[in-house]
Structures are given as C-alpha cells and as structure tokens.
ChimeraX commands (.cxc) that place a marker at each C-alpha (Angstrom):
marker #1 position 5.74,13.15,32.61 radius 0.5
marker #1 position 5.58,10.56,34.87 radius 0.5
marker #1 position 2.06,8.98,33.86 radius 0.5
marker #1 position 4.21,8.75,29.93 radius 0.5
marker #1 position 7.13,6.58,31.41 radius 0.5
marker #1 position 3.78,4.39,32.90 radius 0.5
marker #1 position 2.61,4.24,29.46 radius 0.5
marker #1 position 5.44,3.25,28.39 radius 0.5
marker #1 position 6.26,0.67,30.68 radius 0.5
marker #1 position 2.69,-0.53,30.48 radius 0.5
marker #1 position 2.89,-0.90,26.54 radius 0.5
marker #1 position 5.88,-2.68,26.84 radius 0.5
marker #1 position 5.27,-5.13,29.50 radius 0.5
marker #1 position 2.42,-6.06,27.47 radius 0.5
marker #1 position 4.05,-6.79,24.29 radius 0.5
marker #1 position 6.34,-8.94,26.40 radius 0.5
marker #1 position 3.33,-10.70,27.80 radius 0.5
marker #1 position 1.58,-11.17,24.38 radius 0.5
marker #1 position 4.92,-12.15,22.69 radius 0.5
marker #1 position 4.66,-10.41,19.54 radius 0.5
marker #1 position 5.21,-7.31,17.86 radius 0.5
marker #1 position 3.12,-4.93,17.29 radius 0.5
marker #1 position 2.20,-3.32,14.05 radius 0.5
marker #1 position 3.29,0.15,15.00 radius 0.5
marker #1 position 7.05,-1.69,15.82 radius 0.5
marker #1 position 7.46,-3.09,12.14 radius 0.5
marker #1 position 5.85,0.33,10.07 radius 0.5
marker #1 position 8.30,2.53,7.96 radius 0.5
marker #1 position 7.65,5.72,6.39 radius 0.5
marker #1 position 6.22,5.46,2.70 radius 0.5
marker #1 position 5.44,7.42,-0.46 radius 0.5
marker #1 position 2.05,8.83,0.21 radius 0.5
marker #1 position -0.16,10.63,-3.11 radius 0.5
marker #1 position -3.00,12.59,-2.76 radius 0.5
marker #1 position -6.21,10.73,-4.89 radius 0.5
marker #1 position -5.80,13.42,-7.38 radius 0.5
marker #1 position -2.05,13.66,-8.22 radius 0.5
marker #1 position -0.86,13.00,-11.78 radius 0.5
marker #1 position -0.77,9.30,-12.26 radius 0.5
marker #1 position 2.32,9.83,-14.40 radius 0.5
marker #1 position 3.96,11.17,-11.70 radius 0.5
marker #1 position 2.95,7.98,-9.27 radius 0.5
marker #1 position 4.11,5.99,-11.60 radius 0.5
marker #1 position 7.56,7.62,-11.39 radius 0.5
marker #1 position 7.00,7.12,-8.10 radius 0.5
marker #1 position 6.63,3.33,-8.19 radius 0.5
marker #1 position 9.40,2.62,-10.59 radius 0.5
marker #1 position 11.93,4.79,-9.45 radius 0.5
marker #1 position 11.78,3.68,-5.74 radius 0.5
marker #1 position 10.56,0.10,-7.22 radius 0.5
marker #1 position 7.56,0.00,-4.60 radius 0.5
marker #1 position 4.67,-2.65,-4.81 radius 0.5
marker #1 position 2.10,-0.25,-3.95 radius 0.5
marker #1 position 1.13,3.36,-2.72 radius 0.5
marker #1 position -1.19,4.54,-0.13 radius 0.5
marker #1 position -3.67,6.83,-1.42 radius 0.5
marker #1 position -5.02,9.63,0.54 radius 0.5
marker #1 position -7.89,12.73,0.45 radius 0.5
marker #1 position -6.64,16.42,0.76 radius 0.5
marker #1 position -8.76,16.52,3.62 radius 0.5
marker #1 position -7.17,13.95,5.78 radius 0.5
marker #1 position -4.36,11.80,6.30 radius 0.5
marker #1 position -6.41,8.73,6.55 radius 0.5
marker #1 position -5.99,6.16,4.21 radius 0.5
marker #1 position -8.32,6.37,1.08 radius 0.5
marker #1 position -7.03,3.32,-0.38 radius 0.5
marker #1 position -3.74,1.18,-1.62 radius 0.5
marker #1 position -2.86,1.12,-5.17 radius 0.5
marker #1 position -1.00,-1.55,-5.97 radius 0.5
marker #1 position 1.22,-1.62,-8.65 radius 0.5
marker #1 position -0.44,-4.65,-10.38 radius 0.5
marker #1 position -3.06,-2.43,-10.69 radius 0.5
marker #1 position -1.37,0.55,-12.69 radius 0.5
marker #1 position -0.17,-2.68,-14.90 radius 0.5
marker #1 position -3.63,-3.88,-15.25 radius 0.5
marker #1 position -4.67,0.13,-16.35 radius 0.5
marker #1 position -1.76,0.55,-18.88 radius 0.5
marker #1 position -2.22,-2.50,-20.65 radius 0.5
marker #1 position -5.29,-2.63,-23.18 radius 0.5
marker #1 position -8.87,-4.46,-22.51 radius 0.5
marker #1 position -8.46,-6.61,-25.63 radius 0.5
marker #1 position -4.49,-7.79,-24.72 radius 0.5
marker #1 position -6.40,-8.63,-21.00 radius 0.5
marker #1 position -9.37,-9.98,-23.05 radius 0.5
marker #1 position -6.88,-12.24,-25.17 radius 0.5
marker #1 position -3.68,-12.69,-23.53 radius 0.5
marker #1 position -2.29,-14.01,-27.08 radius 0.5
marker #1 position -2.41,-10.96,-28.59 radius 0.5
marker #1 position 0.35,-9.30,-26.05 radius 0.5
marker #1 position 3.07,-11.57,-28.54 radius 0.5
marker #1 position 2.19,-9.14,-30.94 radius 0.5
marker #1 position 2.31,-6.09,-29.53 radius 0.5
marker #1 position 5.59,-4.06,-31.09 radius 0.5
marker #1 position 7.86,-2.20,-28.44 radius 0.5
marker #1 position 6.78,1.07,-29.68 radius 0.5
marker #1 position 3.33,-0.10,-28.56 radius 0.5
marker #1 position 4.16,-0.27,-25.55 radius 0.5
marker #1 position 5.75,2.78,-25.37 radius 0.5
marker #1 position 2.24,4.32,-25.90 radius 0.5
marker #1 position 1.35,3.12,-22.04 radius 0.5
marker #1 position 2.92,6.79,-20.87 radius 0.5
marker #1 position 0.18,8.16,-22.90 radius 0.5
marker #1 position -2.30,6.54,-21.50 radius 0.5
marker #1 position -1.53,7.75,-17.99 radius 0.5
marker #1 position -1.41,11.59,-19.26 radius 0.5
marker #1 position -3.87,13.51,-18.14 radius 0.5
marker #1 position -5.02,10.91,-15.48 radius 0.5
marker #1 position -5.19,11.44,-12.05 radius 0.5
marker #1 position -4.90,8.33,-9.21 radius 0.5
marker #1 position -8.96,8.77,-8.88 radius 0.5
marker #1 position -8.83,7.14,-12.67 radius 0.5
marker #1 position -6.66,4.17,-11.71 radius 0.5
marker #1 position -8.57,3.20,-8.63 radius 0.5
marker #1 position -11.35,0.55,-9.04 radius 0.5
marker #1 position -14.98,2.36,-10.14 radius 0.5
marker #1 position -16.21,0.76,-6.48 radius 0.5
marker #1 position -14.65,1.49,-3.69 radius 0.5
marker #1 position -12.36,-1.65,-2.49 radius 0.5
marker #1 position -11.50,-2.25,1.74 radius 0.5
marker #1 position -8.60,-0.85,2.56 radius 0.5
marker #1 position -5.78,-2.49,4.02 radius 0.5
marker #1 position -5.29,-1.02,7.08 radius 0.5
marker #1 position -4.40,-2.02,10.34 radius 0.5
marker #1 position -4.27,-0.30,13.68 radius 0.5
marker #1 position -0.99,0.43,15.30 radius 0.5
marker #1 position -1.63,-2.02,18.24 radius 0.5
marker #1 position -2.44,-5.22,16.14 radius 0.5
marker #1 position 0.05,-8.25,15.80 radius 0.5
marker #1 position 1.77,-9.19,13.55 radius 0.5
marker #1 position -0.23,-12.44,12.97 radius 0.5
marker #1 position -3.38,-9.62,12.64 radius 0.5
marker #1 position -1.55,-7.59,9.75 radius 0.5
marker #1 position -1.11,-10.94,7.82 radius 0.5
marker #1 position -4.63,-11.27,7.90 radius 0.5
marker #1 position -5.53,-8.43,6.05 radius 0.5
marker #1 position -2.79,-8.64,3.60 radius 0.5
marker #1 position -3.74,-12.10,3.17 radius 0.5
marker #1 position -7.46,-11.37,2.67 radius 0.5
marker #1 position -7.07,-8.63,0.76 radius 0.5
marker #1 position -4.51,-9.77,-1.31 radius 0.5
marker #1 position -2.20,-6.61,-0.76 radius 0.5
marker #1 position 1.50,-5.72,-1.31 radius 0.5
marker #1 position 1.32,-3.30,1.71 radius 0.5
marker #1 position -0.86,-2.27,4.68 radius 0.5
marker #1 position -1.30,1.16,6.22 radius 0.5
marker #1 position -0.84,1.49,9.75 radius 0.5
marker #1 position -2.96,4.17,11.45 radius 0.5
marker #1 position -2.22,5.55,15.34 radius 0.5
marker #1 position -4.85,7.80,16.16 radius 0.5
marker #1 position -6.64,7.64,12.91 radius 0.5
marker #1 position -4.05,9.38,10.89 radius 0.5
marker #1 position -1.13,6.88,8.67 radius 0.5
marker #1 position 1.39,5.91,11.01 radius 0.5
marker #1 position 3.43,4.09,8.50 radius 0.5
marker #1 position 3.24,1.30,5.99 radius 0.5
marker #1 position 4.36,-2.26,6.34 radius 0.5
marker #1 position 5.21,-4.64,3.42 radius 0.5
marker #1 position 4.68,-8.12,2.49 radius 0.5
marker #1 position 8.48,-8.12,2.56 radius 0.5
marker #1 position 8.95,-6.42,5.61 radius 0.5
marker #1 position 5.92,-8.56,7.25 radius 0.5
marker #1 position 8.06,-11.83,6.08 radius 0.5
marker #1 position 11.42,-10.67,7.26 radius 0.5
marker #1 position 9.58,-10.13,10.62 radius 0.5
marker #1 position 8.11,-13.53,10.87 radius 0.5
marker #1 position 11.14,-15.31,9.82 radius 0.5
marker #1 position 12.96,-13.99,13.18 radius 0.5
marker #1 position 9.96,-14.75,15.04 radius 0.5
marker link #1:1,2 radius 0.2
marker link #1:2,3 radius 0.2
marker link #1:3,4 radius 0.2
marker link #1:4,5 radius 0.2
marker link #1:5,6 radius 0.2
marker link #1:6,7 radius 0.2
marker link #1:7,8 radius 0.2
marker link #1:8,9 radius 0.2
marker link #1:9,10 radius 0.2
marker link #1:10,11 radius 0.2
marker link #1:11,12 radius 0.2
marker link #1:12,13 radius 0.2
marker link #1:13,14 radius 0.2
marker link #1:14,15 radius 0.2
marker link #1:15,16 radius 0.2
marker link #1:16,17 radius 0.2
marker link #1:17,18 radius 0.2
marker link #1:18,19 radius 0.2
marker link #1:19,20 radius 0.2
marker link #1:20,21 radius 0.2
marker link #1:21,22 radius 0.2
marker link #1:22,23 radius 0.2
marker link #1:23,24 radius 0.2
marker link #1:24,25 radius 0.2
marker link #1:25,26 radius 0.2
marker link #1:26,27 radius 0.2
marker link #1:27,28 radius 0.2
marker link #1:28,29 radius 0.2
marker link #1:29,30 radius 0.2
marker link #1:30,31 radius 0.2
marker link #1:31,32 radius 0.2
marker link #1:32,33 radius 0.2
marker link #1:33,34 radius 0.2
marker link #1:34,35 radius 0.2
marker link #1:35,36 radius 0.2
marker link #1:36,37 radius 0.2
marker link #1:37,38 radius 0.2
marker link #1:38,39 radius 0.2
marker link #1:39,40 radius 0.2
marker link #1:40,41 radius 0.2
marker link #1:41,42 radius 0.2
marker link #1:42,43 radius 0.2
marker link #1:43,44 radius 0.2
marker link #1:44,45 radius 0.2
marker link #1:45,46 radius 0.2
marker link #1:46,47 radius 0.2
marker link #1:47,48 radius 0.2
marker link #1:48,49 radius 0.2
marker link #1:49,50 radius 0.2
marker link #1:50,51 radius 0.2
marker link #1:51,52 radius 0.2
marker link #1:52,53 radius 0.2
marker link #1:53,54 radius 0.2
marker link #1:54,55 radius 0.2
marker link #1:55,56 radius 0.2
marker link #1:56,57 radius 0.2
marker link #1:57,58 radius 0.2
marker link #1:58,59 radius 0.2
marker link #1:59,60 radius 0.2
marker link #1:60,61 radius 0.2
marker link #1:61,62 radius 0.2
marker link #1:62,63 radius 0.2
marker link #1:63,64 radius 0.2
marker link #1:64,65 radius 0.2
marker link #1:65,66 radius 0.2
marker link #1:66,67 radius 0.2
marker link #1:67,68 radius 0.2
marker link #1:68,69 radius 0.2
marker link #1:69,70 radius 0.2
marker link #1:70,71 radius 0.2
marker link #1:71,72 radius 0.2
marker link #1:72,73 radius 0.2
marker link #1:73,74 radius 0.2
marker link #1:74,75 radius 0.2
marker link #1:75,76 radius 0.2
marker link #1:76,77 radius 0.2
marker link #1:77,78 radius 0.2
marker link #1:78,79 radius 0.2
marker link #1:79,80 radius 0.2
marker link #1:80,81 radius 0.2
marker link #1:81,82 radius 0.2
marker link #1:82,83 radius 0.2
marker link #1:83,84 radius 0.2
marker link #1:84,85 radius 0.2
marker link #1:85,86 radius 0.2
marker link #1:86,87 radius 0.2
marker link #1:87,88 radius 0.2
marker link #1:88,89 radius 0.2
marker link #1:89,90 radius 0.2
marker link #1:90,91 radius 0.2
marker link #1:91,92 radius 0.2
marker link #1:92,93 radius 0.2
marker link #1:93,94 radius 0.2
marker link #1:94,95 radius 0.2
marker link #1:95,96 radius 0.2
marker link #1:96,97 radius 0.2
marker link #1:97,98 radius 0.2
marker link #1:98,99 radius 0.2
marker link #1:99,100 radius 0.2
marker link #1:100,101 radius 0.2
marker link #1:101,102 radius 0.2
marker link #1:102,103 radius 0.2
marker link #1:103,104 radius 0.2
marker link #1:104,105 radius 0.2
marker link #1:105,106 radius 0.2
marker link #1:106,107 radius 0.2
marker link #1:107,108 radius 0.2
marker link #1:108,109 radius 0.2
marker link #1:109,110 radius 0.2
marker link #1:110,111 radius 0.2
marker link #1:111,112 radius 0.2
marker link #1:112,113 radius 0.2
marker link #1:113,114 radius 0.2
marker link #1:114,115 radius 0.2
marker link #1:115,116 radius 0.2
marker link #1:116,117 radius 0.2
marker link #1:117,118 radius 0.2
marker link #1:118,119 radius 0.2
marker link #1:119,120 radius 0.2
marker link #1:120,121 radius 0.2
marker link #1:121,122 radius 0.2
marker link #1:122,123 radius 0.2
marker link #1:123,124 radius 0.2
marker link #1:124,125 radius 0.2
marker link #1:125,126 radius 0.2
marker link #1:126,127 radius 0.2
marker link #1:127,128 radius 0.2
marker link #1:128,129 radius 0.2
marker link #1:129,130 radius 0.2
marker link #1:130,131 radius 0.2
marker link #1:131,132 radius 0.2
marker link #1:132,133 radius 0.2
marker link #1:133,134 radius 0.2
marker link #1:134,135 radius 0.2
marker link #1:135,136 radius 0.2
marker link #1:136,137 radius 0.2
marker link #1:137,138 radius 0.2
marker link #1:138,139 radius 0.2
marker link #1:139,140 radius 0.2
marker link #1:140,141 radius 0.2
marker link #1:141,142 radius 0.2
marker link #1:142,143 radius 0.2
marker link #1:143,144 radius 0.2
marker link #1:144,145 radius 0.2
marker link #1:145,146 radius 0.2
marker link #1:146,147 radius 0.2
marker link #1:147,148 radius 0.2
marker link #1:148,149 radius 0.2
marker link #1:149,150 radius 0.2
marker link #1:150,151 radius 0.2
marker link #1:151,152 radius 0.2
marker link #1:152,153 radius 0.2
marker link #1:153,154 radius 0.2
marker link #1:154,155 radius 0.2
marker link #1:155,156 radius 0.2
marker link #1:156,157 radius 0.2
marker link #1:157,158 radius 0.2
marker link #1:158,159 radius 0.2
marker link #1:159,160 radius 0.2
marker link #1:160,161 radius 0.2
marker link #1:161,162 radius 0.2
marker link #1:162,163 radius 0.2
marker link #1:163,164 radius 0.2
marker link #1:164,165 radius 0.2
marker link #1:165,166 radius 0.2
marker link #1:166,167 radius 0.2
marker link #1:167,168 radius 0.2
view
C-alpha cells in the first residue's frame, strides 16, 4: 500500500514540476462501437448525444481501432456526384435526403471507415496537454483516445482540449 501513496506522490510532484496536465487528468468516458455494429445505430448514437466523433474498437480488444468522425458519416450519406458537383446539393428535394437512412441500412462501421487504414488519434495517458493538441492538430480530429496500459482510458475533445487551455 505504501509503495501506491509513493506513486502517487511521485506522479503528482511531477505534474507540478512539468506544469501541465496530463492527458489522463482531462479524459471523460465516451460512446465506444465495436467496428461491426450497425451504422444506423452509430448514427443514433452521434445525433442523439450530438458527439463529433466515436472511437471505434475490435471485439478482441479495447484498443482503439480508429475515430470516426462525424464529418465522415456526412461525407458517406451524401452521394459521389452531390461531392463531385457541390451545385447539384440545391437541387436535391427533402425527401432525397430522407433516403440517407437507407443508405446506412445494412452497413456496419467497417463500411464507413476509410478503405486504408488512417493513424489513429491516440494519445497515452501521461502526455501533455500541448502533446494531445498535436495529434488532434495533425490529424485533423474532433477527439483523441486516451490509452493507460494499452486499453481506452477515455476520450478528450477538441472542446474539452480548448476549455483546458483557456484556464491554463
């Protein structure tokens, strides 16, 4: 017990010395889906909670697979040739649109994910702040997932992320 409370103590006088926060201090729980759950149902998900993202994983582990963002279930609902010719999305009638639900039927989260395999935004539970930024920034993601031990820790959002460095 007592070599914990060292831990402890250690961990913390360090994050006094380095003067930041660490990743693991700024992570929340999140909406997790397995890479082949309905993509209906993550869709739901996403509107009903209003996220910006989810973290994908495997049945096999609870590492991150990937982040979906959900720009990216946009970009999948919404046909080549509107994307090909943005002009032709003035056209488009309401009940149109109301065919993107069909779209998603039948599909799993394996068929909105990129054909090749993207990097993952993931950081570990010890970086700073200033490191998660980095791989939002480079990555161009809504979220990161935070792994402890390789297993997801938590997620932290742009949002979240900003809020942090505005008290900083």
């Amino acid at each position: 017990m007592e070599n914990t409370h060292a831990e402890a103590d250690h961990r913390s006088s360090r994050r006094k010395y380095c003067g930041g926060v660490r990743a693991e201090d700024l992570d929340e729980n999140f909406p997790v889906v397995n890479i082949d759950s309905n993509a209906l149902d993550a869709v739901r998900l996403l509107a009903e909670h209003r996220l910006n993202g989810l973290v994908v994983v495997t049945d096999t582990s609870e590492t991150p697979y990937a982040v979906l963002p959900a720009s990216q279930v946009v970009r999948f609902i919404v046909p080549g040739y509107v994307q090909d010719d943005p002009g032709l999305a003035g056209v488009l009638t309401e009940s149109m649109a109301d065919h993107a639900a069909e779209k998603l039927s039948g599909k799993t989260i394996r068929d909105m994910l990129p054909k090749q395999r993207q990097h993952i935004p993931v950081a570990d539970a010890d970086d700073t702040i200033i490191e998660v930024a980095e791989v939002m920034a480079r990555l161009r993601s809504p979220l990161v997932a935070v792994v402890k031990n390789d297993k997801l820790h938590g997620v932290i959002t742009a949002s979240r992320l900003l809020a942090a460095a505005l008290k900083e």
